[in-house]
C-alpha positions as CSV (number, residue, x, y, z in Angstrom):
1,X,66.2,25.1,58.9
2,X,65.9,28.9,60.0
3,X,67.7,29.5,56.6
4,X,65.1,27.4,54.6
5,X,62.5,29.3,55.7
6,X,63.6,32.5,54.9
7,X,64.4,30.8,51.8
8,X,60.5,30.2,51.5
9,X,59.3,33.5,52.8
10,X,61.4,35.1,50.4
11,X,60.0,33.9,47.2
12,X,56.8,33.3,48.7
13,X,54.7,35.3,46.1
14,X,56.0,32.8,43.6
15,X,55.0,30.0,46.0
16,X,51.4,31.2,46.4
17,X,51.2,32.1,42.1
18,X,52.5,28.3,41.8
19,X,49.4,26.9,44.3
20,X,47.4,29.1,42.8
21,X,47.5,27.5,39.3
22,X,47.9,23.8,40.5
23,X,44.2,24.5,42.5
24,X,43.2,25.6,38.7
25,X,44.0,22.6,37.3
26,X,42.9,20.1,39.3
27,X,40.0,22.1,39.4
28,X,39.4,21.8,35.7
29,X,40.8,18.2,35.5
30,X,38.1,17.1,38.3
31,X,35.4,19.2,36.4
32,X,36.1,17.3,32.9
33,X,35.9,13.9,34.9
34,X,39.8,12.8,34.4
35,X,40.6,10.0,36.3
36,X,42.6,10.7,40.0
37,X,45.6,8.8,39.1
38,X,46.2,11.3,36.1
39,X,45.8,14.3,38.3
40,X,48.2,12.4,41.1
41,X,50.8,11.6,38.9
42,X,50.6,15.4,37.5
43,X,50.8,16.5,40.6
44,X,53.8,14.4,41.8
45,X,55.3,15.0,38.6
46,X,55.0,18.6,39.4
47,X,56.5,18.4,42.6
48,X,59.4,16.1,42.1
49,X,60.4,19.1,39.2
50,X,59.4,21.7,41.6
51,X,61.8,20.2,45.0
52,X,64.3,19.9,42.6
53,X,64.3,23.1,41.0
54,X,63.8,24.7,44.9
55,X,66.5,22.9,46.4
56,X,69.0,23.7,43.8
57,X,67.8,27.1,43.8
58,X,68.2,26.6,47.8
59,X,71.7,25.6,47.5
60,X,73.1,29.1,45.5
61,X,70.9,31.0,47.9
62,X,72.3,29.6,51.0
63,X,76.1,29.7,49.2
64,X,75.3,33.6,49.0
65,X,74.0,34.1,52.5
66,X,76.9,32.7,54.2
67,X,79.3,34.8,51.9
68,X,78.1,37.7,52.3
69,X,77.1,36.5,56.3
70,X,81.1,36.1,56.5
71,X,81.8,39.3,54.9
72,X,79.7,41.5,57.0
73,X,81.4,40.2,60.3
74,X,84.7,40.8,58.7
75,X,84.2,44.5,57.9
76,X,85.4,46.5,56.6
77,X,86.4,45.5,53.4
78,X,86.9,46.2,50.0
79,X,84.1,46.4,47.4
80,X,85.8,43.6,45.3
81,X,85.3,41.4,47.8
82,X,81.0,41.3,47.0
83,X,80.2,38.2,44.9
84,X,79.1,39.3,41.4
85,X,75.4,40.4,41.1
86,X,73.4,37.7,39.8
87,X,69.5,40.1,39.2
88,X,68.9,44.4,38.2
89,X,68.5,44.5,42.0
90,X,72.0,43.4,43.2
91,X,73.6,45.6,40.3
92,X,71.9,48.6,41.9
93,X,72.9,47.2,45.5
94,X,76.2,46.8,44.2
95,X,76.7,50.4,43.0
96,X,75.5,51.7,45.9
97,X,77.8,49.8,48.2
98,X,80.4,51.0,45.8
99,X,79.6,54.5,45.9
100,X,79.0,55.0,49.7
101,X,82.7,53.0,49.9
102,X,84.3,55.5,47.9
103,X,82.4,58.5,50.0
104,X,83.2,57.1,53.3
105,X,87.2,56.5,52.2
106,X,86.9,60.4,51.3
107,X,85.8,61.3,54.5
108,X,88.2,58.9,56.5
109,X,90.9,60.7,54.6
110,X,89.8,63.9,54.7
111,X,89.4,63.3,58.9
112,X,92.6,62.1,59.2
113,X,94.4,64.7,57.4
114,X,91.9,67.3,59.4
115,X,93.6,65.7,62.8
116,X,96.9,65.8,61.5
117,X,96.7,69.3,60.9
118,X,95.6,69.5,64.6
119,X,98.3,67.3,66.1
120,X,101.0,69.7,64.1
121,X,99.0,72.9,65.0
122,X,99.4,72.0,68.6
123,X,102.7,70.3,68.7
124,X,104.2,73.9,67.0
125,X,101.5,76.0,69.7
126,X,103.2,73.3,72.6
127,X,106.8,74.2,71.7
128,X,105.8,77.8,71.2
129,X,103.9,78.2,74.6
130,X,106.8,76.8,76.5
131,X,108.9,79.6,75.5
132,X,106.7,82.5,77.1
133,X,106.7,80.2,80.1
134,X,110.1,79.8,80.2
135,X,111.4,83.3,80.4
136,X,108.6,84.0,82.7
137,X,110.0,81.2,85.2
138,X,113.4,82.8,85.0
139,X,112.3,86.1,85.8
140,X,110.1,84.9,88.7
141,X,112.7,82.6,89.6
142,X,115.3,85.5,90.1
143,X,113.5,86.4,93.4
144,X,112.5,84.1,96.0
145,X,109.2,85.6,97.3
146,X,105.5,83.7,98.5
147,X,103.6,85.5,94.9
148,X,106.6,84.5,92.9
149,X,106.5,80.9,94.1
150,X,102.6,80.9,93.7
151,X,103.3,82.7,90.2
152,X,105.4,79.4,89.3
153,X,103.1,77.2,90.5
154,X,100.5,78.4,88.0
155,X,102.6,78.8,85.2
156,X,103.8,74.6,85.8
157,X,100.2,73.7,85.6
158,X,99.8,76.1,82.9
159,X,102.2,74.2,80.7
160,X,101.2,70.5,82.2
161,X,97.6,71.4,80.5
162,X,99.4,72.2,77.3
163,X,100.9,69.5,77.2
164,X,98.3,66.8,78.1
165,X,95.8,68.6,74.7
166,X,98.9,67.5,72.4
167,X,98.8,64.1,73.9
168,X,95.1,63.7,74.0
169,X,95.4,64.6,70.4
170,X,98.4,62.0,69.7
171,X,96.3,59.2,71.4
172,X,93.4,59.8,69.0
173,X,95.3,59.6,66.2
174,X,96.1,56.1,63.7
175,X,99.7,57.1,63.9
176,X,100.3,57.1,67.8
177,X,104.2,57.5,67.9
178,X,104.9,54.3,70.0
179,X,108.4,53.1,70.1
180,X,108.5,50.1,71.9
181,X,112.1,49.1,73.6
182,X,113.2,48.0,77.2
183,X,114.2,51.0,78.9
184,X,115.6,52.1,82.5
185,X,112.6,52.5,85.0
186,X,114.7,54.1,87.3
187,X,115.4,56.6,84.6
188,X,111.9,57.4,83.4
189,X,111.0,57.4,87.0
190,X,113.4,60.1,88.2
191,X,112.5,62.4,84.7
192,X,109.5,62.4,86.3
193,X,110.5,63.5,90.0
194,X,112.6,66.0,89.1
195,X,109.7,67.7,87.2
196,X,107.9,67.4,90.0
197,X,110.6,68.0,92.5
198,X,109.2,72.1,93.1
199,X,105.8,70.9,93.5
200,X,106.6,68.4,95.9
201,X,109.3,71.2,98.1
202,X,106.2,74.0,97.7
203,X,103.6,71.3,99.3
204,X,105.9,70.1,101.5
205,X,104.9,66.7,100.2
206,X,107.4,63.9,101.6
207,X,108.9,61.7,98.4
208,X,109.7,58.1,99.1
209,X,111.4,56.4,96.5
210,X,114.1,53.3,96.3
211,X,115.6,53.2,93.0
212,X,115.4,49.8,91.5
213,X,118.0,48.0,89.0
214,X,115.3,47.3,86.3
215,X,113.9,47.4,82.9
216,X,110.6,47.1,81.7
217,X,108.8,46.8,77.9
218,X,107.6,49.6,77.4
219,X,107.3,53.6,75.3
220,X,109.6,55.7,77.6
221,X,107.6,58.8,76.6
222,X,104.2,57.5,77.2
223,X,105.7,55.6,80.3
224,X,106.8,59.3,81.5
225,X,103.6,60.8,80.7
226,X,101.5,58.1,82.9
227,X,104.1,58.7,85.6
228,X,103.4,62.4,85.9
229,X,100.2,62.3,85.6
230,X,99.4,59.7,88.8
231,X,102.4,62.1,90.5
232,X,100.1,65.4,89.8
233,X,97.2,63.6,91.0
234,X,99.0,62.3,93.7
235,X,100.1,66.1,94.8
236,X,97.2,67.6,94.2
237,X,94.7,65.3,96.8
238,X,97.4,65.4,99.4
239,X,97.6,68.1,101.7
240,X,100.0,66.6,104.0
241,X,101.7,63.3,103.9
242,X,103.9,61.8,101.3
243,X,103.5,60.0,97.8
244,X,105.5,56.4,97.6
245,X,106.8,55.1,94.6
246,X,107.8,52.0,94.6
247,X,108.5,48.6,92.2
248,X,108.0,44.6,93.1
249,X,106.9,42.0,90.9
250,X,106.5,44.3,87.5
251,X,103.7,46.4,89.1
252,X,104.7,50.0,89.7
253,X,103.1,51.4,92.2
254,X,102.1,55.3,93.1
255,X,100.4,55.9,96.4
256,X,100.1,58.9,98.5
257,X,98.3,59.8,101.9
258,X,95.8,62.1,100.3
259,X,91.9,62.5,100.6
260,X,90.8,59.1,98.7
261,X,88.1,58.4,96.3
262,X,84.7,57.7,97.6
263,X,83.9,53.8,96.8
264,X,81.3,55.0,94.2
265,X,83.7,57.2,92.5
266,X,86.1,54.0,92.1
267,X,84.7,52.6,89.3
268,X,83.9,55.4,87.0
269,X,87.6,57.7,88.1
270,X,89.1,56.7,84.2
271,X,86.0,57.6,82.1
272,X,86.7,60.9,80.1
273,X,85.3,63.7,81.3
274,X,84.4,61.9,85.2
275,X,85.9,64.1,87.8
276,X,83.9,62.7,90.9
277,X,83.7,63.9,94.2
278,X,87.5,65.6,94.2
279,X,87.2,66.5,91.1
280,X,84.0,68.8,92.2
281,X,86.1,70.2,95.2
282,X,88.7,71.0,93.1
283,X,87.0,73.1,90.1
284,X,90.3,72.9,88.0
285,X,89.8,69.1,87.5
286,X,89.6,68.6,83.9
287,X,88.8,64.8,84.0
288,X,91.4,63.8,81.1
289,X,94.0,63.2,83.2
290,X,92.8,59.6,84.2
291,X,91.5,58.4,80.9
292,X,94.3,59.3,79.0
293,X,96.7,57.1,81.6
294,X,94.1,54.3,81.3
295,X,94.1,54.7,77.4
296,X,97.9,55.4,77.1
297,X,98.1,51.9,79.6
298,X,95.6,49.8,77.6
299,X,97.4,50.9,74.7
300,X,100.5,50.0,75.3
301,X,99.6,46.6,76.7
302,X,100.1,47.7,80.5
303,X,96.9,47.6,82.9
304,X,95.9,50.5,85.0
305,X,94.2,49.8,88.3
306,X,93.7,52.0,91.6
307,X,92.8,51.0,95.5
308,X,91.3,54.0,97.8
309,X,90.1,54.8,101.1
310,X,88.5,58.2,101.8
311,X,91.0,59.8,104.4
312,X,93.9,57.6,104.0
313,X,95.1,58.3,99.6
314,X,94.9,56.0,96.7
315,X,97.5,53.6,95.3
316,X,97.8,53.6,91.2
317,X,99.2,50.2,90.1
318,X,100.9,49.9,86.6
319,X,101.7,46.2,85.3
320,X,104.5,46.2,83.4
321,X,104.9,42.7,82.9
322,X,105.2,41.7,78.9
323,X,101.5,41.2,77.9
324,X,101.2,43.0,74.4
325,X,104.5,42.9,73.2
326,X,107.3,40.5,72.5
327,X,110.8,41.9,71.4
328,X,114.1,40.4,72.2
């Protein structure tokens, strides 16, 4: 009925013209003395022609609205797809949806080849980054003194920052390089400790971890990269204590003894760019770290969540189970 009567208002110019004329001539049939039941059947003629004419008209109108209703919450889509213009003013309306198509497919393109040139900018600036940092570990790692250990320290976060701007860029991107397989936990798991393993000896950070016998759905590089990230989290809020890593009922679990989040903090901790009350402490918090584990997560079909209480650490929960994917 709603439809009907936009129907109306739509052509309602015409509608008032139409009144218009039909008050004319009764008015002249009255002032010429015709008889009532000329000017009734008139009239009904009139409108018998007239409901007719409307609700056929009605019919295409409604047929239009609800195909171009369904293509609108199907967007995008292709210019083809626009029924043919049946007035001037569609043709115009048509060429215009044409042409701003065509300029919005430009700038698509041009924006993703403008990020691909940034994700293989970075990946060569990554590899070549790591080389710098690399000799300068060996040198430092020649002598065992408190500035050389403090020296290393630096140069690991130097290259975990690195690192998380190529993947921040890689997320963004259409072409996210997901390779989806069942892969060893334990093995993805340990990559991860041993990268960690200095940070943990240099905080004196105890490491409890029971190796488990299983395999989960996932992408072992961005498995690995959610893994280090909680770990470095994980080190960074503990100042004494340990980090527990542990596996049960497909939920991977990595909890540590440190500081906490305050209960406000909780619900905001994987928002980009949200560092909270540790992240204020600590003026190297970047705030990526989170949302690109909660992104990386989401997108692979696993679900991030985190438990905290202020002076006694956090636990991050990954479920592996098989939600998003379904490979023999």
């Amino acid at each position: 009925m709603r439809l009907f009567f936009k129907y109306i208002y739509q052509y309602r110019n015409i509608a008032l013209i139409l009144l218009i004329f039909l008050g004319i001539f009764a008015g002249i049939f009255t002032l010429y003395d015709i008889g009532t039941e000329i000017i009734l059947y008139a009239f009904l003629l009139c409108t018998t022609i007239g409901s007719a004419i409307i609700s056929i008209n009605f019919i295409r109108f409604r047929k239009r609205y609800l195909l171009l209703k369904n293509i609108y919450e199907n967007l995008p889509l292709k210019t083809d797809m626009i029924p043919a213009p049946d007035n001037p003013i569609d043709e115009v309306l048509n060429e215009i949806i044409d042409k701003l198509s065509k300029i919005s497919i430009d700038n698509i393109t041009n924006l993703k080849s403008n990020q691909q040139d940034s994700i293989n900018y970075f990946t060569v600036w990554v590899h070549q980054i790591k080389t710098p940092i690399s000799a300068m570990q060996m040198i430092l790692q020649s002598e065992d003194t408190e500035n050389n250990r403090i020296l290393l320290s630096e140069l690991f976060r130097i290259e975990q920052y690195a690192e998380m701007a190529l993947y921040y860029l890689r997320l963004g991107s259409d072409s996210t390089d997901f390779v989806i397989g069942k892969f060893s936990l334990d093995k993805i798991v340990k990559q991860a400790i041993r990268r960690y393993a200095p940070q943990f000896i240099a905080k004196k950070i105890k490491l409890i971890y029971s190796p488990v016998n299983a395999e989960v759905l996932t992408d072992e590089k961005w498995l690995l990269f959610i893994i280090e990230q909680l770990l470095s989290n994980a080190i960074k809020y503990t100042i004494k204590g340990s980090v527990t890593i542990k596996y049960a009922n497909s939920i991977l679990t990595v909890a540590d003894t440190g500081t906490g989040i305050p209960l406000e903090d909780l619900p905001r901790i994987f928002e980009k760019g949200y560092t909270g009350f540790g992240g204020r402490l600590d003026r190297k918090s970047t705030g990526l770290g989170l949302y690109l584990c909660k992104r990386t997560a989401d997108n692979l079909g696993h679900h991030l969540s985190v438990s905290s209480e202020v002076g006694k650490g956090s636990a991050f929960r990954i479920d592996l189970s098989y939600k998003k994917f379904d490979i023999e």
